[in-house]
C-alpha positions in Angstrom: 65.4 54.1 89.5 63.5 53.2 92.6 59.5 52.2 92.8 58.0 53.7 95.6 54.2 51.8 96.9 52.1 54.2 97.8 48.8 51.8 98.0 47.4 49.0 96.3 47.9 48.9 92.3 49.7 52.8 92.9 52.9 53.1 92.2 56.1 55.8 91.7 59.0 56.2 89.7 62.0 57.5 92.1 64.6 58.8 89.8 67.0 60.0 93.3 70.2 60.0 91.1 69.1 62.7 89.1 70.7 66.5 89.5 67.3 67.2 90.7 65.4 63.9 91.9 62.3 63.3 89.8 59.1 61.7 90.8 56.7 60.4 88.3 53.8 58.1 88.2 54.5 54.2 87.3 52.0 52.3 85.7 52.9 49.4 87.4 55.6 47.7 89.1 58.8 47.1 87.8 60.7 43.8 89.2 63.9 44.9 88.3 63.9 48.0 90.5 63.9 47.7 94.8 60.3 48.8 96.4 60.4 51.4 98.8 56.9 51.6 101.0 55.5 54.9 101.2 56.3 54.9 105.0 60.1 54.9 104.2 60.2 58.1 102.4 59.0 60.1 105.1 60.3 61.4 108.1 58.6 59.8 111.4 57.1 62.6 113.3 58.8 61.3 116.4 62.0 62.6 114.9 60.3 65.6 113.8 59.2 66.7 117.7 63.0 65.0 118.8 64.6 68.0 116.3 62.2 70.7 117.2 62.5 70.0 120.7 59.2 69.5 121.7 59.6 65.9 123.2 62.6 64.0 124.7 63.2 60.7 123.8 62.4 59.2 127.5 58.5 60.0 126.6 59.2 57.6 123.4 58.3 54.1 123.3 61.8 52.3 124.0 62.1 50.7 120.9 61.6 53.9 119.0 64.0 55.5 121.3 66.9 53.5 120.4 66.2 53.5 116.9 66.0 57.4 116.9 68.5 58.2 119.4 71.5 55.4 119.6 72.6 54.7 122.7 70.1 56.7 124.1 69.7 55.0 127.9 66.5 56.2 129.8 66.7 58.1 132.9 65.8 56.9 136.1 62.4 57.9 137.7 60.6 59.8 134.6 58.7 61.8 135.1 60.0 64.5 137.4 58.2 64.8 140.5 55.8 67.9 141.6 58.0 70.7 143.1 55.9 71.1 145.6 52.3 71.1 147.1 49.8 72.0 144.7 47.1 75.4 145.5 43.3 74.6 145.9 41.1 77.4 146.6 39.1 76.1 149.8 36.1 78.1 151.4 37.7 81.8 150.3 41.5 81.0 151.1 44.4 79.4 149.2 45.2 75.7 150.7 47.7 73.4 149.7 47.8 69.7 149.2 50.7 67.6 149.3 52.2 64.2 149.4 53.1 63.3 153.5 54.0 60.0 154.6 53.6 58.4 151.1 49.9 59.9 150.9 48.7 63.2 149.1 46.9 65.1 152.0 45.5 68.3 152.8 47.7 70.5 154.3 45.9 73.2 155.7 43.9 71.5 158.1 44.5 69.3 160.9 43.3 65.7 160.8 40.2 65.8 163.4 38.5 68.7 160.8 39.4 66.1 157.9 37.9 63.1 159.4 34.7 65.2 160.8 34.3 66.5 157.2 34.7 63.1 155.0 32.0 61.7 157.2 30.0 64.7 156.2 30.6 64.1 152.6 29.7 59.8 153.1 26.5 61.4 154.8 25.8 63.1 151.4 27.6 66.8 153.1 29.1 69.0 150.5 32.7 68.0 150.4 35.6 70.0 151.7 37.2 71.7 148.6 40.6 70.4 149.6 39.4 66.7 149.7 37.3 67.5 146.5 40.6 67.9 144.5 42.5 64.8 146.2 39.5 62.8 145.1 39.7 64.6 141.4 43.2 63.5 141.7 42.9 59.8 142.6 39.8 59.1 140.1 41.0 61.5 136.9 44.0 63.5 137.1 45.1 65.8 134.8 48.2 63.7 133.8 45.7 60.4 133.0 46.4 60.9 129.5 50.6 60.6 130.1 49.7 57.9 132.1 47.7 55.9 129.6 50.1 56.9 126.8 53.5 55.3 128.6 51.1 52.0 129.5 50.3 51.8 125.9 53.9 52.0 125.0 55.0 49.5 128.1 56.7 52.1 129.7 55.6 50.6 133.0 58.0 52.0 135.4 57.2 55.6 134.1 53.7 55.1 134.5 54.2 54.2 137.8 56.7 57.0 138.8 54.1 59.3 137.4 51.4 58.0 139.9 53.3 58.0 142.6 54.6 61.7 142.1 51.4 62.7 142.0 49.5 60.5 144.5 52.4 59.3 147.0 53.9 55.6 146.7 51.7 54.8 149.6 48.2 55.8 148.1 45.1 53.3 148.1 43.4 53.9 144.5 39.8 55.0 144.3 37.4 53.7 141.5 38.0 55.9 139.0 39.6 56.2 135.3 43.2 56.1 136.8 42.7 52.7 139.0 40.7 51.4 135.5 44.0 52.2 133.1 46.4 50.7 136.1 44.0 47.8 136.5 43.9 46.7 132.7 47.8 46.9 132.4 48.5 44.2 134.5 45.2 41.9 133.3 47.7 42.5 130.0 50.9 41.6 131.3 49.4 38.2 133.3 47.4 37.8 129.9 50.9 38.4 128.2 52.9 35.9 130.5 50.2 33.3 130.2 50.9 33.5 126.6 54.3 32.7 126.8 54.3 30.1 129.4 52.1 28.3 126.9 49.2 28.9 129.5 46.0 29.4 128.5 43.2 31.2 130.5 43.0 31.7 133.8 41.2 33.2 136.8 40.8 37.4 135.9 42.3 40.1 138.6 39.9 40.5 141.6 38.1 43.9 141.3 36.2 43.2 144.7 37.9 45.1 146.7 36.9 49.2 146.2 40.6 51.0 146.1 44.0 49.7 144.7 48.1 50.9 146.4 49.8 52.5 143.8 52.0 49.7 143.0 50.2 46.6 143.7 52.5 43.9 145.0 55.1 41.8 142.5 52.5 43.3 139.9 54.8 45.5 137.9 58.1 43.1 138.5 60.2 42.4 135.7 
């Protein structure tokens, strides 16, 4: 018989060695029988998307990777880069943008009609569609959410291979949602290396300066 806590003062009775395993309220604990948390008898949905297929385990936290998947080792440079430029509809025709040179560009147009129009825009101009959706890109892509998810689960290197797929490795960061997530990882990993240098403290991250590279020097070294 095994007690199973589902809160506080609820308690099971786990009768697993039964033909058919029986389950029945406890009025309280027993000390002679092992505690199970509520957690343990039920499957992690982690596993669950790992067995349906809807998630590999290089988008898990590492930890839960190895626990889940033993021996599991990460592959390199997740996620997978674009294949290809992506389509922007630009003033009635189909352009492309791309990464060239380390730096997501417009395509379609040569560079004196991109310079005449983002001094247009800074003059207050309607912006050129193409340079519209690099700007989308650099302050709140579509993949923030990924990006934000593998910070959270210190998957630093994929966060960063995701940015600069999608950006180029040579990008300068506008303000925007995407600098702001990139920004408050590393204020937590100086925070975090303060802490165990027994430092306590310290001057913040300068936010003077109006855009951010991609991977901001010895910021994201192990």
């Amino acid at each position: 018989m095994i007690t199973v806590r589902l809160n506080a003062g609820r308690w099971l009775a786990l009768a697993p060695d039964e033909p058919t395993p029986v389950l029945t309220a406890a009025p309280r604990r027993d000390p002679t029988r092992p505690v199970l948390p509520d957690a343990a008898t039920r499957t992690p949905p982690d596993l669950d998307l790992l067995r349906a297929g809807l998630v590999d385990a290089d988008r898990l936290h590492p930890l839960v990777a190895s626990a889940l998947v033993p021996g599991h080792r990460r592959t390199t440079g997740s996620p997978d880069p674009a294949t290809g430029p992506r389509l922007v509809e630009c003033r009635g025709a189909t352009h492309r943008i791309g990464v060239v040179d380390g730096v997501l560009v417009p395509l379609d147009h040569d560079p004196d009609e991109v310079r005449r129009e983002e001094l247009l825009a800074e003059w207050g101009g309607p912006p050129l569609p193409c340079l519209r959706a690099i700007d989308d890109v650099h302050r709140q892509p579509e993949s923030l959410v990924d990006v934000r998810a593998r910070l959270d689960h210190g998957d630093t290197a994929g966060a960063v291979a995701a940015v600069e797929a999608l950006l180029g490795p040579e990008a300068l960061l506008r303000a925007g949602a995407l600098r702001d997530e990139l920004d408050a990882a590393v204020r937590r990993r100086l925070a975090h290396g303060l802490y165990r240098a027994g430092l306590a403290g310290g001057p913040a991250p300068s936010t003077k300066d109006g855009r951010r590279r991609v991977r901001p020097r010895h910021a994201f070294s192990r």
